[in-house]
Residue frames as qw, qx, qy, qz and C-alpha x, y, z in Angstrom:
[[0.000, 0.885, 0.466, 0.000, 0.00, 0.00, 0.00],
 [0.202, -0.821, 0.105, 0.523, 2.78, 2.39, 0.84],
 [0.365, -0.164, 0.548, 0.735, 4.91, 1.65, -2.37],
 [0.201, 0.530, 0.741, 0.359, 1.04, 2.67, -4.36],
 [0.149, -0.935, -0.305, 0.098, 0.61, 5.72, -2.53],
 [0.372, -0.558, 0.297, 0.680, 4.28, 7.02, -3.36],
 [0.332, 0.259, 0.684, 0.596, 3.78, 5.57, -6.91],
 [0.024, 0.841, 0.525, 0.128, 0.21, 7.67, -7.24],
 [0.217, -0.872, -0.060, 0.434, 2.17, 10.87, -5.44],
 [0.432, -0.442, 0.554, 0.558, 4.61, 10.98, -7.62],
 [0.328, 0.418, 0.743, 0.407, 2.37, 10.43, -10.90],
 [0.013, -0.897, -0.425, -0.120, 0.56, 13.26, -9.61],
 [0.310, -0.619, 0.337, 0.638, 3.74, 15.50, -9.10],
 [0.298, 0.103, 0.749, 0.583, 4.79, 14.44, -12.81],
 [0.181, 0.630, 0.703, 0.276, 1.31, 15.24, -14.54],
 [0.185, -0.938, -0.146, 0.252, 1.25, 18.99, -12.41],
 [0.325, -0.618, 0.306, 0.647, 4.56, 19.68, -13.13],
 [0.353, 0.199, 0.756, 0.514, 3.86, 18.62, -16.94],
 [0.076, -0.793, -0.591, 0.129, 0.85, 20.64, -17.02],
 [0.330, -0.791, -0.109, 0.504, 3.05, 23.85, -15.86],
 [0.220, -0.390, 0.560, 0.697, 5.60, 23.64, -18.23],
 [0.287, 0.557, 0.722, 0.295, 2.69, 23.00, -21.07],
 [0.027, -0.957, -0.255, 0.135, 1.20, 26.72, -19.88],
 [0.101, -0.777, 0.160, 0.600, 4.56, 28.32, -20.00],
 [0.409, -0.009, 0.691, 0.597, 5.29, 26.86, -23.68],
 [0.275, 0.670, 0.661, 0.196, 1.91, 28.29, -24.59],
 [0.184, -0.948, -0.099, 0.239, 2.49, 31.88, -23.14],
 [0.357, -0.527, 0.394, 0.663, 5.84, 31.84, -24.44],
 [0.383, 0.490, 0.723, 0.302, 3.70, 31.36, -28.04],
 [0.121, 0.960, 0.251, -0.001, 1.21, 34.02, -27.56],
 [0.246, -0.792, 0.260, 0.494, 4.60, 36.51, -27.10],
 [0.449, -0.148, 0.676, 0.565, 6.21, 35.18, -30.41],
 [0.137, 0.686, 0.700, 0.140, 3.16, 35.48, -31.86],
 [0.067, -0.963, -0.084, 0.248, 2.85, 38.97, -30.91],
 [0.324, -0.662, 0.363, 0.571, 6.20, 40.02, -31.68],
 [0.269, -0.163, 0.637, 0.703, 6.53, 38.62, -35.21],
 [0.356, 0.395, -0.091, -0.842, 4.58, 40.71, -38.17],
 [0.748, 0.562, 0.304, -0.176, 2.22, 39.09, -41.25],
 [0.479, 0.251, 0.640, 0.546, 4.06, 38.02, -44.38],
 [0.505, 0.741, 0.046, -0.440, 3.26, 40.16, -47.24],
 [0.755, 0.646, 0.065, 0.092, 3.75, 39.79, -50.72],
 [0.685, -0.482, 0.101, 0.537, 7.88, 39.44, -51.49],
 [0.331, 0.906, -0.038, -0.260, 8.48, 43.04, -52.80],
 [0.873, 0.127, 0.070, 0.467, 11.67, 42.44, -54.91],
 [0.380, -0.669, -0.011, 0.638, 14.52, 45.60, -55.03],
 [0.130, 0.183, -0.404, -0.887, 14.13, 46.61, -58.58],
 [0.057, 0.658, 0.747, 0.078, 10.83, 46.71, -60.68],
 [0.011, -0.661, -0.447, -0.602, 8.44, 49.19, -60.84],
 [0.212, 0.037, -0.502, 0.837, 8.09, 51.84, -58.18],
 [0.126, -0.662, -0.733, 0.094, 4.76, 51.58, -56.01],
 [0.077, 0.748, 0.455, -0.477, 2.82, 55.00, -56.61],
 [0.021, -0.386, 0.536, 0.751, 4.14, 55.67, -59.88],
 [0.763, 0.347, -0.163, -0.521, 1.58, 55.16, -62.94],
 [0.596, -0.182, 0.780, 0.050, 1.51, 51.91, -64.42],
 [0.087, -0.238, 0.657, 0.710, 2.76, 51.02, -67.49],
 [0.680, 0.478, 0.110, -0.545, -0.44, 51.50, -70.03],
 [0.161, -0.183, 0.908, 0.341, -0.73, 48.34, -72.22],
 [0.799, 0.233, -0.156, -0.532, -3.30, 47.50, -75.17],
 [0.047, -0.162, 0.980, 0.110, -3.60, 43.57, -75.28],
 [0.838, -0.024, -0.173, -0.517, -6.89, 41.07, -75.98],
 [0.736, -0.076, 0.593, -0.316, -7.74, 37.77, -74.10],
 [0.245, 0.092, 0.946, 0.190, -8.18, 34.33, -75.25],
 [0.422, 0.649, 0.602, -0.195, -11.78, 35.22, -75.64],
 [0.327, 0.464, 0.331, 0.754, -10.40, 38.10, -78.53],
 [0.267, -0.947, -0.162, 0.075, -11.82, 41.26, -75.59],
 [0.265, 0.691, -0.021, 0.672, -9.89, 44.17, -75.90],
 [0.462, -0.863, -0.189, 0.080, -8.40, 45.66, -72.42],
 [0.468, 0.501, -0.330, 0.649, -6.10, 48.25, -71.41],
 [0.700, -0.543, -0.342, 0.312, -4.17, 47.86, -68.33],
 [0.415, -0.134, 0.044, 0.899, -2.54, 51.17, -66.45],
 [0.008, 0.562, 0.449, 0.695, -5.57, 53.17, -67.61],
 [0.287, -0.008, 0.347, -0.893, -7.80, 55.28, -65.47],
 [0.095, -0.317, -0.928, -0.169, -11.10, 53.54, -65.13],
 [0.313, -0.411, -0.115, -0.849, -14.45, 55.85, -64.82],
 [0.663, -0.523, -0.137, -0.518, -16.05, 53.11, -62.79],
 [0.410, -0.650, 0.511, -0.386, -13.54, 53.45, -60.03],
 [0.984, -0.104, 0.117, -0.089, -12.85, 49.84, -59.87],
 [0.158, -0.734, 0.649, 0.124, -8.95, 48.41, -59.09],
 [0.872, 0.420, -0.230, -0.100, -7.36, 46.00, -61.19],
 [0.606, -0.540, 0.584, -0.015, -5.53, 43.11, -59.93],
 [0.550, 0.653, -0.513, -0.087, -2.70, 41.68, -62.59],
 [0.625, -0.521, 0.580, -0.039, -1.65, 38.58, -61.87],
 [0.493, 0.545, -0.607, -0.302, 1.02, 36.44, -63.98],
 [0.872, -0.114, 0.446, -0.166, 0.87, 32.75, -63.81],
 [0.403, 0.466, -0.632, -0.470, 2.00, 29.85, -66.21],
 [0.958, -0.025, -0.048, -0.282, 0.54, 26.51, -66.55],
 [0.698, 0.327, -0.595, 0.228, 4.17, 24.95, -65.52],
 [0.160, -0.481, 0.583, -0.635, 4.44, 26.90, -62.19],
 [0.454, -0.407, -0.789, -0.072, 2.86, 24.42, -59.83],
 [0.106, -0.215, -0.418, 0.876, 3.35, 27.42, -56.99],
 [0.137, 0.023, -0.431, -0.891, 0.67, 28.85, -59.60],
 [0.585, -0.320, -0.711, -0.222, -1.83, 26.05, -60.00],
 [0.419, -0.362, -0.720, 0.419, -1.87, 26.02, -56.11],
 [0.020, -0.244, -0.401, 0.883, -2.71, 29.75, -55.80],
 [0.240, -0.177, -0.574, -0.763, -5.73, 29.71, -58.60],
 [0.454, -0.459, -0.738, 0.199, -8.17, 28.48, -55.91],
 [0.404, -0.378, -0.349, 0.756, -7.22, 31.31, -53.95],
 [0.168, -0.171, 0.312, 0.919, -8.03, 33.77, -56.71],
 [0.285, -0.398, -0.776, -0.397, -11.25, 32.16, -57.60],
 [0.333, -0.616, -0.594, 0.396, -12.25, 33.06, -53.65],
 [0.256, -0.204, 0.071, 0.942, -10.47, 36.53, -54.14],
 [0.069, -0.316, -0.683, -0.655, -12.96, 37.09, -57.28],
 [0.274, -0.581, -0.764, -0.067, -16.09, 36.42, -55.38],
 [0.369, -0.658, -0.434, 0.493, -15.23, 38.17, -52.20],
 [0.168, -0.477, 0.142, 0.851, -13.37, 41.47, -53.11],
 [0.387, 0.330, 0.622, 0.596, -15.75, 42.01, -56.53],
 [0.092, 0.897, 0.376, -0.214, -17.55, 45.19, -55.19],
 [0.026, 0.939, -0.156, -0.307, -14.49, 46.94, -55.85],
 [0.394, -0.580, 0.613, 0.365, -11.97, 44.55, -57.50],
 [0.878, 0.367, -0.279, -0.129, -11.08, 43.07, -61.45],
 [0.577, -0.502, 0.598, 0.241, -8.63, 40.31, -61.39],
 [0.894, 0.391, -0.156, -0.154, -7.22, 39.50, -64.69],
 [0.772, -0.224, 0.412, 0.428, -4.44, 36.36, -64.98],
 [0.452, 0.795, -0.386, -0.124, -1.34, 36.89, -67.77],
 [0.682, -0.472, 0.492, 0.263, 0.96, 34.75, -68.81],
 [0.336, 0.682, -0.421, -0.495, 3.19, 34.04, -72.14],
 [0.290, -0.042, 0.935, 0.202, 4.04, 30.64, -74.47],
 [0.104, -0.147, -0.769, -0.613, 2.04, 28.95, -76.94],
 [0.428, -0.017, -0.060, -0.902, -1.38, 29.55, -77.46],
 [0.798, -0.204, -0.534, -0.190, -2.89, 26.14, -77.52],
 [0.474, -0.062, -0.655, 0.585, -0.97, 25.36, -73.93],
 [0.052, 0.059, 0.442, -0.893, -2.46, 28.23, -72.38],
 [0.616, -0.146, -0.443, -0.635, -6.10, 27.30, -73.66],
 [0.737, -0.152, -0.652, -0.094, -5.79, 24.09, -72.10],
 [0.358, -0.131, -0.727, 0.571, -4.96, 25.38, -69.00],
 [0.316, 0.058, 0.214, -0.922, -7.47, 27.80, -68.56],
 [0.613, -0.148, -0.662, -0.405, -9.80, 24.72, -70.02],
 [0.626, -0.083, -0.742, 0.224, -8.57, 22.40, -67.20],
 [0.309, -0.054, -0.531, 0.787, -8.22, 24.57, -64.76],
 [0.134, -0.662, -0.736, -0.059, -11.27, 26.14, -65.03],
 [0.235, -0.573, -0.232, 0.750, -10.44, 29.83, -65.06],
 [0.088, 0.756, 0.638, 0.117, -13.76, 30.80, -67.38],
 [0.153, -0.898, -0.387, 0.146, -14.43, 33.63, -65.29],
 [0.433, -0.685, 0.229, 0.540, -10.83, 35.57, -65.46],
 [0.553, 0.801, -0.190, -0.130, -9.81, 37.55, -68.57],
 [0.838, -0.185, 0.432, 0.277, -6.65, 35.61, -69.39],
 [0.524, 0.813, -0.111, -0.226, -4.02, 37.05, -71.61],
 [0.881, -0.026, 0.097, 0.463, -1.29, 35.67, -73.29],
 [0.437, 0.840, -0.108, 0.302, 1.39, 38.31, -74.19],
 [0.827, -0.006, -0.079, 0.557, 5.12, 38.55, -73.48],
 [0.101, 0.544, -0.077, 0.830, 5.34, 42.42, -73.97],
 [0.517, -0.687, -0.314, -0.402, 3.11, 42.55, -70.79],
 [0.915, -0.250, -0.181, 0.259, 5.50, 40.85, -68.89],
 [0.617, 0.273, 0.011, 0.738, 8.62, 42.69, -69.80],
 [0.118, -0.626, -0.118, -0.761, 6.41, 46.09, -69.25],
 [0.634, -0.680, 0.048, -0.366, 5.69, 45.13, -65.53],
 [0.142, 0.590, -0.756, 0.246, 9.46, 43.34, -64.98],
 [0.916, -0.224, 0.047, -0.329, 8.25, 40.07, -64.38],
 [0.258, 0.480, -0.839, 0.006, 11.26, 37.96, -63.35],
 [0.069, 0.079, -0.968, 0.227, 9.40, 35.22, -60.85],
 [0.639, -0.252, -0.445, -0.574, 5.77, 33.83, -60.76],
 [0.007, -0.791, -0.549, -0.269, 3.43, 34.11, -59.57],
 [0.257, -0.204, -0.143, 0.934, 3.67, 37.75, -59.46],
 [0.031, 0.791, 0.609, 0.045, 0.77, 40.40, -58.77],
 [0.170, 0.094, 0.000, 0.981, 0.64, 43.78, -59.56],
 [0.040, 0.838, 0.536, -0.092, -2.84, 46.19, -58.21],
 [0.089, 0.203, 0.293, 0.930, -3.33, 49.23, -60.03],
 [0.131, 0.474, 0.317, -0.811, -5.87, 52.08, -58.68],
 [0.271, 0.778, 0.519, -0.229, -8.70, 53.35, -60.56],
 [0.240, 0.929, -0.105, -0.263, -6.58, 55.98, -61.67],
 [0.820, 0.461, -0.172, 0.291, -3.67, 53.67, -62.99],
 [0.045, 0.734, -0.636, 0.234, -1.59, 53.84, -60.27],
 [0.731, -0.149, -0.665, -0.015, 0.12, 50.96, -59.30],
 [0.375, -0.704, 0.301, -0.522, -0.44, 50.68, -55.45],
 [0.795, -0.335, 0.504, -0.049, 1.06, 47.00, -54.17],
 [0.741, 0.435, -0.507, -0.073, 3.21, 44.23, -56.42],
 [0.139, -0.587, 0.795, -0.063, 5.22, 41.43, -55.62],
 [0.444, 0.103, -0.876, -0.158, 5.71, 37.67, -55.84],
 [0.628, -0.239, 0.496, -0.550, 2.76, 35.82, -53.93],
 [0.213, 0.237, -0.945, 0.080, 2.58, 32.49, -52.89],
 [0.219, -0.176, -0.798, 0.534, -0.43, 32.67, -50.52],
 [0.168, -0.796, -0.577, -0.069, -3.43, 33.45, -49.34],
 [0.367, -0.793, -0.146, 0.464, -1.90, 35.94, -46.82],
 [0.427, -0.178, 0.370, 0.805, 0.52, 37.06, -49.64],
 [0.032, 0.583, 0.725, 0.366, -2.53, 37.72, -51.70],
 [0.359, -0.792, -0.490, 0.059, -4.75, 39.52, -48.87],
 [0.516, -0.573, -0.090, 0.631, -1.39, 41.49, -47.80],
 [0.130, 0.137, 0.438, 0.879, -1.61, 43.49, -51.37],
 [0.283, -0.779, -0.531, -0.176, -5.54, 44.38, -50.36],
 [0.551, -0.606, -0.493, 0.295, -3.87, 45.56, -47.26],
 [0.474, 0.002, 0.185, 0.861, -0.81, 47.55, -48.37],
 [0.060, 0.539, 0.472, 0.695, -3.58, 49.42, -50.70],
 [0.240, -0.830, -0.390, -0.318, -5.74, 50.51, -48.00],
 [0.557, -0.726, -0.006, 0.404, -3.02, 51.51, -45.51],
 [0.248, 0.958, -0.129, 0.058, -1.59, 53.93, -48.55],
 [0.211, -0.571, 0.702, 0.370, 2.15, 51.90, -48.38],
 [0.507, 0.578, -0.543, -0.337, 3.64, 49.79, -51.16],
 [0.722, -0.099, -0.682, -0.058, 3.44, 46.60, -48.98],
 [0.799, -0.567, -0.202, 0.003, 2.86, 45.13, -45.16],
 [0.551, -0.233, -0.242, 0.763, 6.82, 45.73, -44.38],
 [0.164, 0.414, -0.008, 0.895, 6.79, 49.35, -45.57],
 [0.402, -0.724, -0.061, -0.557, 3.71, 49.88, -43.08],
 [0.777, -0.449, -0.290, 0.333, 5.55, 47.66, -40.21],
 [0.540, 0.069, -0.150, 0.825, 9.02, 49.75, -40.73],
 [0.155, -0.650, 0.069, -0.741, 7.01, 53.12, -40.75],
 [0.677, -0.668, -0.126, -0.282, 5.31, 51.83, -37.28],
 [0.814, -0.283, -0.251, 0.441, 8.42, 50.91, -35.71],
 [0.375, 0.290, 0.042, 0.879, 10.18, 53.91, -37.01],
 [0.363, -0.653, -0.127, -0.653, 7.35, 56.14, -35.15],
 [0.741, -0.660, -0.124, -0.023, 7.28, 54.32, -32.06],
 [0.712, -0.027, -0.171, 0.681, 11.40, 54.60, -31.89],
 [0.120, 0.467, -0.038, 0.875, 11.12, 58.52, -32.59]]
């Protein structure tokens, strides 16, 4: 009886003290957690320069529509450029993501895909893939005009053709963090951390 009633104290030490050290692993979480910022989209160090106009391009869809990107738009509505290619698989994996984008963000948002290569290849993905709904161009000048070096790479342009966010996204949160950029008037999620850090230092 005595060696069961050490055996039972001692389980119950063990399980309390387990317990403790569970709470401080969790608390030391929440603090990490705090401390480190949101991803955003990875701006690259050359490219285009966020609040500068955006290059004005005439191109036409698969479907043969006429659009120009970089314009002003009368009915106020931002345009989200995104380049893809039916090889990237990073790509394929964010189309989902874009399809949701669409839905949600359409009071105020277009999304059209771009990418470049043969014309029958890029059919069939937009076949397979089911991306119907998204104007879908194929052109190579487009690219070049918005310094596309890595994919998948968005670019959002203002109402008035300015571009206001860009970079290489991978993610939802990469995605969402070019929404964010826009409405907090920087050029991505770091620029608005560094300003906030840079205020609270001063």
């Amino acid at each position: 009886m005595t060696a069961l009633a050490v055996s039972n104290v001692t389980l119950w030490v063990v399980v309390v003290a387990l317990a403790l050290a569970l709470l401080a692993v969790v608390r030391q979480l929440g603090v990490l957690h705090e401390r480190i910022a949101p991803v955003g989209a990875l701006m690259l160090a050359n490219g285009l320069k966020v609040g500068e106009s955006a290059p004005r391009v005439e191109a036409r869809d698969l479907e043969g529509r006429s659009l120009t990107l970089g314009a002003a738009r009368a009915e106020e509505r931002a345009t989200l450029l995104v380049f893809v290619s039916p090889t990237c698989p990073v790509c394929k994996a964010l189309l989902p993501i874009l399809k949701s984008s669409l839905a949600s963000e359409r009071g105020w948002l277009d999304i059209i895909l771009a990418s470049d290569g043969e014309i029958a290849g890029q059919r069939e993905f937009v076949r397979v893939q089911r991306l119907g709904e998204f104007p879908y161009i194929v052109s190579a000048p487009l690219g070049i005009a918005y310094q596309v070096s890595r994919l998948p790479f968005a670019a959002l342009i203002d109402s008035q053709g300015v571009l206001r966010a860009r970079g290489i996204v991978n993610s939802r949160e990469h995605l969402e963090s070019l929404f964010e950029a826009k409405r907090l008037g920087f050029g991505s999620i770091q620029d608005y951390f560094e300003a906030a850090a840079k205020r609270r230092a001063a």
